[in-house]
C-alpha positions in Angstrom: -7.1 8.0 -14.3 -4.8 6.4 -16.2 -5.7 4.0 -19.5 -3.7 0.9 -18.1 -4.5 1.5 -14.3 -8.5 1.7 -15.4 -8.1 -1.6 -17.2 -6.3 -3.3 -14.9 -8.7 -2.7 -11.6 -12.1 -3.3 -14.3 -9.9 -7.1 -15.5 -9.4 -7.8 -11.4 -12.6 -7.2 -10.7 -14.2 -9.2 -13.4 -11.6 -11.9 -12.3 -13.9 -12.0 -8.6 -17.0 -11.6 -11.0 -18.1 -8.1 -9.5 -20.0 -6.4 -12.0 -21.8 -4.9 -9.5 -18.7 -3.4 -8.9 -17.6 -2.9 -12.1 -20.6 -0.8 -13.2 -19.9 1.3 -10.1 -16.3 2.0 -10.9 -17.1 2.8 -14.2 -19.8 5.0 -13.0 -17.4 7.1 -10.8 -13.7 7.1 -12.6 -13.1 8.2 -15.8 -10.1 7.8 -18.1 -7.7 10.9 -18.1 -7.0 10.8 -21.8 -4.7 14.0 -22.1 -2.8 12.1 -19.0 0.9 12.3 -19.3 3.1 10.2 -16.9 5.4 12.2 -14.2 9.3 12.2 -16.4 11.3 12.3 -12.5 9.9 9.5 -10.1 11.7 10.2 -7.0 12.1 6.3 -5.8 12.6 5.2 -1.8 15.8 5.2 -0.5 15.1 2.1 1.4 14.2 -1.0 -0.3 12.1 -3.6 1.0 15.1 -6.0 1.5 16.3 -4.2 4.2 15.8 -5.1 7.8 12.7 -4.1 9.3 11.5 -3.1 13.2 10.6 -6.5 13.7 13.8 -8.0 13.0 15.2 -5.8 16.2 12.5 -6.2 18.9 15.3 -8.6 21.0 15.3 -6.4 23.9 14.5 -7.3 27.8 12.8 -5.7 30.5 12.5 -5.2 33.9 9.7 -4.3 36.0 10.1 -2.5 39.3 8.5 -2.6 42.5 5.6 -0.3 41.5 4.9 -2.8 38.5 6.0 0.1 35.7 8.6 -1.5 33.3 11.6 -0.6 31.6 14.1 -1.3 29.0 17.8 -2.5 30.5 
């Protein structure tokens, strides 16, 4: 793992006081030293300012006889 992600999680966690927590993480994750960061990060084409499903759910239905429904 990286230097600055390890130190970041160990500072929030010592932020809730979980050294319970903190000793286990240490335990199980160690520092990658020889780590080198990706040069290309391939970033999302869509940003999260753009509209979402849930700006589009204005739609009606109707429900037949049988009680199925469906979109008009």
């Amino acid at each position: 793992m990286d230097q600055g992600y390890y130190e970041e999680i160990t500072s929030v966690l010592a932020m809730f006081d979980r050294p319970d927590l903190i000793a286990e993480f240490q335990e199980h994750v160690k520092v990658d030293k020889d780590y080198k960061p990706p040069k290309f990060v391939r970033k999302d084409k869509y940003s999260d300012s753009e509209g979402s499903a849930t700006s589009e759910s204005d739609y009606e239905v109707e429900e037949d006889e049988n009680g199925f429904q469906s979109l008009k």
